[in-house]
MARDODO-993784 format. One record per residue (C-alpha): residue in one letter; x, y, z; residue number from 1. Coordinates in Angstrom, 1 decimal, always signed. Layout:
BEGIN
  rest    east   north      up   nr
     a       X       Y       Z  NUM
...
# end
This chain:
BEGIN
  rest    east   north      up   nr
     x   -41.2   +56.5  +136.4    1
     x   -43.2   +53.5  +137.3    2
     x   -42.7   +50.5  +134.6    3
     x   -45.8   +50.3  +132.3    4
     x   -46.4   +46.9  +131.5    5
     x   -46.6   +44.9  +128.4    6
     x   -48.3   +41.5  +127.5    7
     x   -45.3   +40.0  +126.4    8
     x   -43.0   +40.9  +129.4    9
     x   -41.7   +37.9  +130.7   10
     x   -40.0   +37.7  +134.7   11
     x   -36.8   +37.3  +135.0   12
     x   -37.1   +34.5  +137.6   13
     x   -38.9   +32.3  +135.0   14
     x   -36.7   +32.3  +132.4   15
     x   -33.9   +28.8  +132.9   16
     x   -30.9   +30.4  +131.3   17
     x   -27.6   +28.3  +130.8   18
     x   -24.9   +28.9  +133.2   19
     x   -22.5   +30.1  +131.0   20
     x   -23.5   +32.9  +128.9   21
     x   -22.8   +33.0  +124.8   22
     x   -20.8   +36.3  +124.7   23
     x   -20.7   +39.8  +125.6   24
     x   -20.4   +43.3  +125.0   25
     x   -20.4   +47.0  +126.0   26
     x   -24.1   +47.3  +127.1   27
     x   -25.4   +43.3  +128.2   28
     x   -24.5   +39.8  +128.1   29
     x   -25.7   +37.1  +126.0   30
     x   -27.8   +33.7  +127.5   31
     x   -29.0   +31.2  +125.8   32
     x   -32.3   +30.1  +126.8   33
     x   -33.1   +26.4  +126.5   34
     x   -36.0   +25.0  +124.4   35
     x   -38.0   +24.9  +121.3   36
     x   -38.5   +28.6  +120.8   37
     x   -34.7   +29.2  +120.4   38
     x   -34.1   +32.2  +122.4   39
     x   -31.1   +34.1  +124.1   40
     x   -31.8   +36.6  +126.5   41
     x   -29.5   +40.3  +126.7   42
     x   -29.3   +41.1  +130.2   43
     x   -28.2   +45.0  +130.1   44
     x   -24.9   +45.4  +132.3   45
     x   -25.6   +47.2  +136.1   46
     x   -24.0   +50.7  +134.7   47
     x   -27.1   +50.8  +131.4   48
     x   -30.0   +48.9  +133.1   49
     x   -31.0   +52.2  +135.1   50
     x   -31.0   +54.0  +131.5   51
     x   -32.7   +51.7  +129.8   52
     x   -36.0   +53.2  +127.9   53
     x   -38.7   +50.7  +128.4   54
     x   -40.9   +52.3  +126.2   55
     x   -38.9   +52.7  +123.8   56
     x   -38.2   +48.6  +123.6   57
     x   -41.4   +48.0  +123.9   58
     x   -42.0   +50.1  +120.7   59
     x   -39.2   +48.3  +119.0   60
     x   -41.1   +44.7  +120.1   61
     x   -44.8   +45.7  +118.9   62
     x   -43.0   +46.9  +115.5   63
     x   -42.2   +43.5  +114.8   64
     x   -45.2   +42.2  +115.7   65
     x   -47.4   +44.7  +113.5   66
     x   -45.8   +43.9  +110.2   67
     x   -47.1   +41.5  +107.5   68
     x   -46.1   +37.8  +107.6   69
     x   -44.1   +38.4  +104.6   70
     x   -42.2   +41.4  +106.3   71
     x   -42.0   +39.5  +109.4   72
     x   -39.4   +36.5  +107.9   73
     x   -37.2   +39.6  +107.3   74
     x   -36.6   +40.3  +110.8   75
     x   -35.4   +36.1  +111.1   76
     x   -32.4   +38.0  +109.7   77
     x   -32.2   +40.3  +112.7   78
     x   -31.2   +39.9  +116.5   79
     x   -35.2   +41.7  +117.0   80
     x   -36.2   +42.2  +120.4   81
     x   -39.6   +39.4  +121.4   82
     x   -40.1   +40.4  +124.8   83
     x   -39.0   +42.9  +127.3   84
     x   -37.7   +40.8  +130.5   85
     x   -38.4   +42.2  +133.8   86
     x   -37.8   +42.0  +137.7   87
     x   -38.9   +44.2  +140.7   88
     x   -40.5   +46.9  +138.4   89
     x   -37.9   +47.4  +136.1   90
     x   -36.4   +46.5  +132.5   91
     x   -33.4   +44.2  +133.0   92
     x   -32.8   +42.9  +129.3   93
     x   -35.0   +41.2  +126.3   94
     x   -35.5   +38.3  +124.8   95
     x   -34.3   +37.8  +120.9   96
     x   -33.8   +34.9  +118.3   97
     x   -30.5   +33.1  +118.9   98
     x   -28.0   +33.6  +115.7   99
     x   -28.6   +30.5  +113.4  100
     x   -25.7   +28.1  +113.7  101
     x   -24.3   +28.3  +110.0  102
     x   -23.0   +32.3  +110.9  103
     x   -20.6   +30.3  +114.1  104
     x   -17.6   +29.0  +112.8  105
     x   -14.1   +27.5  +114.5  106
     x   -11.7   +30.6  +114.9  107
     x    -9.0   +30.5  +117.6  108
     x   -10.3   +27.3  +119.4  109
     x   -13.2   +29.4  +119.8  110
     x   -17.0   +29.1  +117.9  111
     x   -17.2   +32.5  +116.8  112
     x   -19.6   +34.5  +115.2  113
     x   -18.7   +35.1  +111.3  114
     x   -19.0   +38.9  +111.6  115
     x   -18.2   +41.3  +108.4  116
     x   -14.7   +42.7  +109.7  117
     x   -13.7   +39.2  +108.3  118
     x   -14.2   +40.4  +104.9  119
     x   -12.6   +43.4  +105.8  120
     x    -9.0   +42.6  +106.7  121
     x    -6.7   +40.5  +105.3  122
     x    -6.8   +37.0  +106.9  123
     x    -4.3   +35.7  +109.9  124
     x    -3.3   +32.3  +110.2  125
     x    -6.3   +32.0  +112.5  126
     x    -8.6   +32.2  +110.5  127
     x    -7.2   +32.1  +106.7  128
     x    -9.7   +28.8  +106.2  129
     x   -12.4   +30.2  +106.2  130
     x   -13.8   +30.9  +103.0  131
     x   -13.3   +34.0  +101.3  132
     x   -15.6   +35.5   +99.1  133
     x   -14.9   +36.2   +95.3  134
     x   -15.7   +40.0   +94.2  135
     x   -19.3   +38.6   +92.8  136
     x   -20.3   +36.8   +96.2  137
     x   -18.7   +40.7   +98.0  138
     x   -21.5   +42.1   +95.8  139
     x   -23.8   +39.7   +96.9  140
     x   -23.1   +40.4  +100.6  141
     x   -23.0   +43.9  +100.3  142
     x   -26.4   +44.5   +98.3  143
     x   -27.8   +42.0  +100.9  144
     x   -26.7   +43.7  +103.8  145
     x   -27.9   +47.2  +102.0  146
     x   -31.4   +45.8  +101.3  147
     x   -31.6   +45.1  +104.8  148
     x   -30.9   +48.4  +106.2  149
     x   -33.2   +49.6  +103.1  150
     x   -36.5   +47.5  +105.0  151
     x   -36.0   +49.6  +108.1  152
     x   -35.4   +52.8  +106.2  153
     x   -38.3   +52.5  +104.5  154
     x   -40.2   +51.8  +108.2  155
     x   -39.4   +54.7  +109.4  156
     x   -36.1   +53.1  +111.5  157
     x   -32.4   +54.3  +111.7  158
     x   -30.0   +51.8  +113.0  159
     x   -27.2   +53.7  +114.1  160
     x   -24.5   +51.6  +114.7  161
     x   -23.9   +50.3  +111.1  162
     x   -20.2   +48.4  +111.3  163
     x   -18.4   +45.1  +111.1  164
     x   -18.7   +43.8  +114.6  165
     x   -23.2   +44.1  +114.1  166
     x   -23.6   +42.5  +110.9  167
     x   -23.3   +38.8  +110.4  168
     x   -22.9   +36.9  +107.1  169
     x   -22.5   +33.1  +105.7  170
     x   -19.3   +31.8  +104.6  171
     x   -20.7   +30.1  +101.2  172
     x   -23.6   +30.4   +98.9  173
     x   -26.4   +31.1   +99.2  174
     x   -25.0   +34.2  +101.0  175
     x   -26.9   +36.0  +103.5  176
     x   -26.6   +38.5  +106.7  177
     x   -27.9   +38.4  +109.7  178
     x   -27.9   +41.9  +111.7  179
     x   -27.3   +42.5  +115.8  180
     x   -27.7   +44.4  +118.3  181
     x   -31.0   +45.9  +117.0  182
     x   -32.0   +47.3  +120.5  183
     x   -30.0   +50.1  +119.2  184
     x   -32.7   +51.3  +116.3  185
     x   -34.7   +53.5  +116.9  186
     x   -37.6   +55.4  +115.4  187
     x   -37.2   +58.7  +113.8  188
     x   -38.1   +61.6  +116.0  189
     x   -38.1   +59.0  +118.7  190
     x   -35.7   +58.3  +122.0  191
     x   -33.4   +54.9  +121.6  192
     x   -33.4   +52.2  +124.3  193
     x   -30.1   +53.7  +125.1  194
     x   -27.8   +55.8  +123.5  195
     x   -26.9   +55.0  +120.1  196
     x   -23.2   +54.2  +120.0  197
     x   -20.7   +53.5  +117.2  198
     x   -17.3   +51.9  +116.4  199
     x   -14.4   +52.4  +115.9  200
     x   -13.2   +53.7  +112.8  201
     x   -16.8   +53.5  +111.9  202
     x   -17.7   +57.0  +112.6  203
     x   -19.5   +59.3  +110.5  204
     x   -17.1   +62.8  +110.6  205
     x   -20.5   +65.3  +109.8  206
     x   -22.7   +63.6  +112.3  207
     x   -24.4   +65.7  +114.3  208
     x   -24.1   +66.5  +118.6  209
     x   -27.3   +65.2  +118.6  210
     x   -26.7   +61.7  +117.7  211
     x   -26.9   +58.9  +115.1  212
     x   -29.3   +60.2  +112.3  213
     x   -30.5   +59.1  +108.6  214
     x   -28.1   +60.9  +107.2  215
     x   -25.2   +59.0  +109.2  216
     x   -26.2   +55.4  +108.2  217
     x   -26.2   +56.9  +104.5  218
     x   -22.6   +57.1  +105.5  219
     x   -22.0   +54.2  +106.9  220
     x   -23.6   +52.5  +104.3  221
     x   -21.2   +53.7  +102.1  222
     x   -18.5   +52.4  +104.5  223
     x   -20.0   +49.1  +104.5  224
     x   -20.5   +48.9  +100.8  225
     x   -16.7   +50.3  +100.2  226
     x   -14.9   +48.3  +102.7  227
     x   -16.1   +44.6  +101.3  228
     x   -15.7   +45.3   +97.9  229
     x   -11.8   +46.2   +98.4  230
     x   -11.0   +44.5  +102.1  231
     x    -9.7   +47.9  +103.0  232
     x   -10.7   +47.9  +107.2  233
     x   -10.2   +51.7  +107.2  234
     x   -10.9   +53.0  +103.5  235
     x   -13.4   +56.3  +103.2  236
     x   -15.1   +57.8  +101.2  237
     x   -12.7   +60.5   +99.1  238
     x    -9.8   +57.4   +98.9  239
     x    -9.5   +55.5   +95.8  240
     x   -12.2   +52.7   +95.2  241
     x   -10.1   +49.5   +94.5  242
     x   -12.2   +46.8   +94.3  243
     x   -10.9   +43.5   +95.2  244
     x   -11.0   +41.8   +92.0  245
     x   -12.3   +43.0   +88.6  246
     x   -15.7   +44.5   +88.2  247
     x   -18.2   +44.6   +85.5  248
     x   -18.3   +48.0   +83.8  249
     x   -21.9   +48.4   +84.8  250
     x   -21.6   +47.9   +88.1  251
     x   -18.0   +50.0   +88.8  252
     x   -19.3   +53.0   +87.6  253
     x   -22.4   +53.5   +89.6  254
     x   -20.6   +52.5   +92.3  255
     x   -17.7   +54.4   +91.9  256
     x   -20.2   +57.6   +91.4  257
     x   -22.0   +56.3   +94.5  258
     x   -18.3   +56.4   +96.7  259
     x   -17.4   +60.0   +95.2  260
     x   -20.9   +61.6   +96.6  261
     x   -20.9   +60.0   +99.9  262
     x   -17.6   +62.5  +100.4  263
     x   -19.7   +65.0   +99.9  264
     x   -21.8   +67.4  +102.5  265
     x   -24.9   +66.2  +105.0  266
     x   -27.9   +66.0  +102.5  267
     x   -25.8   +64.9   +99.5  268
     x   -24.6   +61.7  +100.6  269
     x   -25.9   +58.4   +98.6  270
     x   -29.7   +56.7   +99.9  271
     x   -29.9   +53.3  +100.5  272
     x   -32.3   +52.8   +97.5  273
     x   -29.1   +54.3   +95.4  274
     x   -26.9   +51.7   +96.9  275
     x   -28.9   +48.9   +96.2  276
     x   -29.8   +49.7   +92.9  277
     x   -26.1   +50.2   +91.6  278
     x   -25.2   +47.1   +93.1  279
     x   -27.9   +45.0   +91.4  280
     x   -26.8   +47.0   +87.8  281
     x   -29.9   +48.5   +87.3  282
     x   -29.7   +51.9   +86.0  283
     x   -30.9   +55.1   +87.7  284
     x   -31.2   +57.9   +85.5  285
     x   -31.0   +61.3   +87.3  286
     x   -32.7   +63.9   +85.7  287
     x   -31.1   +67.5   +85.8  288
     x   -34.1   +69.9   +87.2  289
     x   -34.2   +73.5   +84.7  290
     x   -33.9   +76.5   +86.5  291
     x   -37.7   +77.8   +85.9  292
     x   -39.4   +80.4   +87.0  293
     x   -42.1   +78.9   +89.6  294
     x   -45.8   +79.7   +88.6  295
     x   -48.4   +78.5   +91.2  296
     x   -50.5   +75.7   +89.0  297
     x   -53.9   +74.9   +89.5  298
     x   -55.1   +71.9   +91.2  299
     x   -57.3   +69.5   +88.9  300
     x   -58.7   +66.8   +90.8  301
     x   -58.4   +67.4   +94.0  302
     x   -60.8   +71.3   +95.2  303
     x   -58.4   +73.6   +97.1  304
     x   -58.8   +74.2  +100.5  305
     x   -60.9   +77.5  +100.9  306
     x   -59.0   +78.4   +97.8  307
     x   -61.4   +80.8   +94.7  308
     x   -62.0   +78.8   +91.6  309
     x   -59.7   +77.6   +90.0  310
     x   -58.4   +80.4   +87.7  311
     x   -59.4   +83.2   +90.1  312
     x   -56.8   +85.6   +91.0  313
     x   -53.8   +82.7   +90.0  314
     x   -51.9   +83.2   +86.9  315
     x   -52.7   +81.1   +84.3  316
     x   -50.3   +78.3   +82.3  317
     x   -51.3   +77.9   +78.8  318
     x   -52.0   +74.7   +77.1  319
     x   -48.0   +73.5   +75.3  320
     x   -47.8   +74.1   +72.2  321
     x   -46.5   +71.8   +69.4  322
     x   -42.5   +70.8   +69.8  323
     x   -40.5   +72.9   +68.3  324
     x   -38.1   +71.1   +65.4  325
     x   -34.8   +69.5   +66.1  326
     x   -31.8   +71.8   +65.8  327
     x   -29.8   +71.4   +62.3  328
     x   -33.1   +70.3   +60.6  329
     x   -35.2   +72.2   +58.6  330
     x   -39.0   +72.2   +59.7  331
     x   -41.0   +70.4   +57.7  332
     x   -44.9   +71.0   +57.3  333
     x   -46.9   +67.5   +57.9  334
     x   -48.4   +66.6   +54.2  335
     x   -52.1   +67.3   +53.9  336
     x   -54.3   +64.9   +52.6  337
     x   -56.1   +65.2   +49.6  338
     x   -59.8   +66.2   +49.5  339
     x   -62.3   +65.1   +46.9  340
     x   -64.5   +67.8   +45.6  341
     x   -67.9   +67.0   +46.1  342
     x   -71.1   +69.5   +45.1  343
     x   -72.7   +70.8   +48.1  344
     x   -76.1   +69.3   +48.8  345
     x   -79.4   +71.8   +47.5  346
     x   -80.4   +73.7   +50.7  347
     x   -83.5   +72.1   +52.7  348
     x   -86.3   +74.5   +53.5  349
     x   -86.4   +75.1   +57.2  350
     x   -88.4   +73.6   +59.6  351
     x   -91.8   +75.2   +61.0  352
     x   -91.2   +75.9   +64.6  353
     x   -92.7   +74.1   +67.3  354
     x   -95.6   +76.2   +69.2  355
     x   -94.3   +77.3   +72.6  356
     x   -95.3   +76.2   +75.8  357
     x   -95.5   +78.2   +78.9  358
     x   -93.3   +76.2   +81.7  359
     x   -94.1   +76.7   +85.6  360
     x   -91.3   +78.4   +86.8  361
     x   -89.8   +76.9   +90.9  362
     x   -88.1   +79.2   +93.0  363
     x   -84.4   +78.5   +93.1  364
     x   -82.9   +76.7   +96.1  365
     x   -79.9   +78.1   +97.9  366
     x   -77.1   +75.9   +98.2  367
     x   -75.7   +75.3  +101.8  368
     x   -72.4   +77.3  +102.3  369
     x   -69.0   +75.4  +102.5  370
     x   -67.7   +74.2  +105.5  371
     x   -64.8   +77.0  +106.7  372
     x   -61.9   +76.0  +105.8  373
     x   -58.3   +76.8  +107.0  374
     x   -57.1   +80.2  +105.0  375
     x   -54.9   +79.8  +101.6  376
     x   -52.0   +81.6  +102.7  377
     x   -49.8   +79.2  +104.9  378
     x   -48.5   +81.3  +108.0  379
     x   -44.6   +82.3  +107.0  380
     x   -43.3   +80.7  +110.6  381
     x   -45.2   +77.3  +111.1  382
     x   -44.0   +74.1  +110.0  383
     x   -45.7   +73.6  +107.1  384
     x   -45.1   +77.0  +105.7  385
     x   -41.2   +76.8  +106.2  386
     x   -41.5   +73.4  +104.2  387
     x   -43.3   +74.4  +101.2  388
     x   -41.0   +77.7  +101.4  389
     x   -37.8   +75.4  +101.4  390
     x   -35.4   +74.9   +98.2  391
     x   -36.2   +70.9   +98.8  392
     x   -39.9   +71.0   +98.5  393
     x   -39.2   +73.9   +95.3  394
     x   -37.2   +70.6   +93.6  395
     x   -39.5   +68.5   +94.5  396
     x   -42.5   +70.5   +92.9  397
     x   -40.4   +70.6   +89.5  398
     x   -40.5   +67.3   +89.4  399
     x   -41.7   +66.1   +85.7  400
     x   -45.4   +64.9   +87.7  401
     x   -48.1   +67.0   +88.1  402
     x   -49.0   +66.4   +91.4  403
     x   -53.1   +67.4   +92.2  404
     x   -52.4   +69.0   +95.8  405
     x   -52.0   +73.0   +96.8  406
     x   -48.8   +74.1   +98.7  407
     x   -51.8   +75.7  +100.8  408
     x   -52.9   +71.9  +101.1  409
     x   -49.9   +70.5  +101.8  410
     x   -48.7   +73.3  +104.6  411
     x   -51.8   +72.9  +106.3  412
     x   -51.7   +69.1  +106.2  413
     x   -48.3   +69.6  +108.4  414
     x   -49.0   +72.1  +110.3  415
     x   -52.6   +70.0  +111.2  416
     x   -51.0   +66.7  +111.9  417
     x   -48.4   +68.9  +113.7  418
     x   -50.6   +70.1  +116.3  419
     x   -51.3   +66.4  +117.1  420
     x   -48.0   +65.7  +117.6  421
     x   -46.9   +63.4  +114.1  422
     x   -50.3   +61.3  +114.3  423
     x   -54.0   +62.2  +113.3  424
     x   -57.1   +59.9  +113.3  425
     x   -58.3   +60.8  +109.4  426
     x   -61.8   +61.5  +111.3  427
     x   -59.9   +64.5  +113.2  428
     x   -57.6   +65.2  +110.3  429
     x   -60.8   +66.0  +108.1  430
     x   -62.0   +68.2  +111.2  431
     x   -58.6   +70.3  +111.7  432
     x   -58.5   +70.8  +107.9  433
     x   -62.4   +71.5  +107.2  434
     x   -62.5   +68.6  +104.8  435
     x   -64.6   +65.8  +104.4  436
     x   -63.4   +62.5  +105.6  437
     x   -63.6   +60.2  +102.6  438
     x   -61.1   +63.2  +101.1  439
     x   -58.4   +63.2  +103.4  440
     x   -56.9   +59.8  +102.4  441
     x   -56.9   +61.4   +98.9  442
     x   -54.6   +64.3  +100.3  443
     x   -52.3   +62.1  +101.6  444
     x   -51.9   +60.2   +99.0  445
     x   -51.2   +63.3   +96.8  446
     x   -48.8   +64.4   +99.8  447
     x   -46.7   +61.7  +100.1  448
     x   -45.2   +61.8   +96.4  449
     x   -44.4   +65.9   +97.6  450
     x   -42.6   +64.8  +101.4  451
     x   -42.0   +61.4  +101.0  452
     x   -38.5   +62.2   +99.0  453
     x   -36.0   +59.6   +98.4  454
     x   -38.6   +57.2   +99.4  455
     x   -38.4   +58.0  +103.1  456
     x   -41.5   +57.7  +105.1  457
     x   -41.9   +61.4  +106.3  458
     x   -46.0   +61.0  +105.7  459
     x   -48.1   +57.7  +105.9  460
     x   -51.2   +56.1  +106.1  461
     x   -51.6   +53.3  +108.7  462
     x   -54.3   +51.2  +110.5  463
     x   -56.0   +50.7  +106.9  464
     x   -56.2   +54.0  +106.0  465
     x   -57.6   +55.4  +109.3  466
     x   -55.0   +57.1  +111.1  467
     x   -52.3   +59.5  +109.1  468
     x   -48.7   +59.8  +111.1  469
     x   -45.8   +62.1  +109.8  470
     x   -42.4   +62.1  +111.1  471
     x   -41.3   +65.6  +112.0  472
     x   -38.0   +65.3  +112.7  473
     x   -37.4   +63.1  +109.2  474
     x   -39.9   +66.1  +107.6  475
     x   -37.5   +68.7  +109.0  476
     x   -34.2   +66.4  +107.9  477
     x   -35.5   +65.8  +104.7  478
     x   -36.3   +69.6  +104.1  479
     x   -35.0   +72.4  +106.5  480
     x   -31.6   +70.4  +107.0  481
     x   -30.5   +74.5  +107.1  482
     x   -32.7   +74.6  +110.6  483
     x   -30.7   +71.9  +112.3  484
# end
């Protein structure tokens, strides 16, 4: 397929690379490039360059570039790919920032780059100077590193190969990480540059034929967060959790609760979000779900689509009552006030009524009929009606908020934005779905608190609320993991 080309691509020919390259590994070799801007170039080995997915890096390059300034430091943390580097019609690496000189240090009579599995074995006369970490600056690392795979999960990124030998970090306080080989992200429901590989001992056991997915760097995670925290290279989750030194109560049981469910199944494992918030000791209360029987509710804001009135034909919920009394006390009525007697006023004569006056009666204008509208009753095979069928979308519904959107809505939302494979101008969303378009951000909105579980971008609205992209691998992940 002929190379579609990008305005940042830069030739091969121009770039003046040092003669000696920085390092290598399984899939390129490392250059610096000399000057102000910084730069290494990867130059992809002969055996991956044919495989290479151009469009895919040059997706990876423009989602740097589209973030916010603020967002954008965040990736001076990351090895991110700049610029696709080309020669004779073809890929042949990309440029990135070069890693900041404080992560090299000494090892071996070799400047090295101060990767993780240093916290994660148990130093050799090699390298036993170099600073070691307390168990409050492992905690530091580790919620650092997790916040930074957090940012891309909440993008709409999974990295893939989450280990020791990709993730940087700084021998002394202030600590911070610094991430690599990011070519290796990739979008959800999207093709990698190449692909995704992992390390050694850093496999996920439940990952799927397929590949890498969200639910693997939820493991990985886990390895990452276990492994510093007790310097054990090859502890899993379902072995003890012995932390390196002692722990503050608040932060050893979430943690420890955190390493006992990432044992557990696909779909049960720990988010990122979970991680992070454990390791910072805030608390996360989880809220045990009843068993109810499910009654449709109606929808108060937001006018069904091609739905009757509200009321019509639906079942209806009646209004709570008052609570009932707290067991082991008695009920007590509320003490009513006390009312002065005072005489009733003498009755006033009535008024004389005003003579009438004959009005002009006008003919009663039709109103227009509504626009048609997609019918009520999702279809039982599409997309959106396996979702709002699913046991995941039935917990999210019982959440404790009333959320003002129809399963009819929100199936035909998905199956809408399905047909236009993920991604929907809100002009022709509010066509497809016989709404008007100053409603359809409103939808969404209302939909993302239903598919947007765990925080996970499976619905979104970008380009300032003009254009509304779902993920439908992350939508069938998140809710027909039984379909995979």
């Amino acid at each position: 397929m002929p190379l579609v080309p990008h305005p940042l691509d830069r030739p091969r020919a121009s770039l003046p690379l040092e003669t000696a390259p920085l390092g290598e590994g399984g899939q390129g070799v490392i250059t610096r490039v000399p000057g102000a801007e910084r730069l290494v170039y990867k130059e992809y080995v002969a055996h991956w360059a044919p495989r290479v997915d151009a469009a895919a890096l040059a997706d990876l390059i423009d989602f740097g570039r589209s973030l916010p300034p603020a967002e954008r430091a965040l990736l001076d943390h990351c090895a991110w790919p700049l610029a696709r580097v080309v020669h004779n019609g073809a890929v042949t690496g990309f440029l990135m920032p070069e890693v900041p000189a404080d992560l090299r240090v000494p090892i071996g009579g070799k400047n090295r780059l101060i990767e993780l599995q240093y916290l994660t074995h148990t130093p050799n006369w090699a390298w036993k100077h170099l600073h070691q970490p307390d168990i409050a600056g492992r905690v530091e690392i580790a919620r650092r590193a997790v916040e930074l795979i957090g940012f891309f999960h909440g993008r709409g990124l999974i990295l893939g190969d989450i280990s020791s030998r990709n993730l940087l970090w700084r021998p002394g306080a202030p600590y911070r990480v610094h991430l690599l080989d990011c070519d290796g992200t990739r979008r959800h429901g999207s093709a990698p540059v190449l692909p995704q590989a992992h390390s050694p001992d850093w496999n996920d056991p439940l990952q799927r034929a397929s590949g890498p997915d969200l639910d693997t760097d939820r493991y990985k995670t886990a390895l990452l967060v276990g492994r510093v925290l007790t310097r054990e290279k090859h502890l899993r989750p379902g072995d003890e959790l012995a932390p390196f030194g002692p722990l503050e109560e608040r932060l050893l049981r979430p943690l420890a609760e955190l390493w006992k469910r990432a044992a557990g199944p696909v779909g049960t494992r720990p988010t990122v979000q979970e991680w992070a918030a454990a390791l910072e000791g805030r608390k996360r209360i989880a809220i045990p779900r009843p068993v109810v029987v499910r009654v449709p509710e109606p929808v108060l804001p937001l006018a069904p689509l091609g739905e009757p009135a509200r009321g019509a034909g639906r079942s209806t919920v009646p209004a709570p009552g008052p609570a009932p009394a707290r067991a082991g006390r008695a009920a007590v009525p509320a003490p009513q006030p006390l009312r002065r007697q005072v005489p009733k006023p003498a009755p006033r004569p009535a008024p004389t009524p005003a003579p009438k006056i004959a009005l002009e009666k006008k003919p009663a204008v039709p109103l227009p009929a509504p626009p048609a509208a997609p019918s009520t009753a999702p279809a039982a095979g599409s997309l959106g009606g396996r979702v709002v069928a699913s046991a995941a979308y039935a917990d999210q519904r019982a959440g404790p908020q009333r959320v003002p959107i129809s399963d009819a809505q929100v199936a035909a939302l998905i199956d809408a934005l399905g047909a236009g494979r993920g991604r929907l101008a809100v002009k022709a969303l509010a066509a497809a779905l016989g709404e008007p378009e100053g409603r359809v951000p409103l939808l969404v909105s209302a939909a993302c608190r239903l598919l947007n579980a765990d925080d996970e971008p499976v619905l979104r609205l970008i380009d300032d609320r003009r254009t509304v992209e779902m993920d439908p691998l992350l939508l069938r992940e998140q809710f027909l993991e039984e379909e995979g």
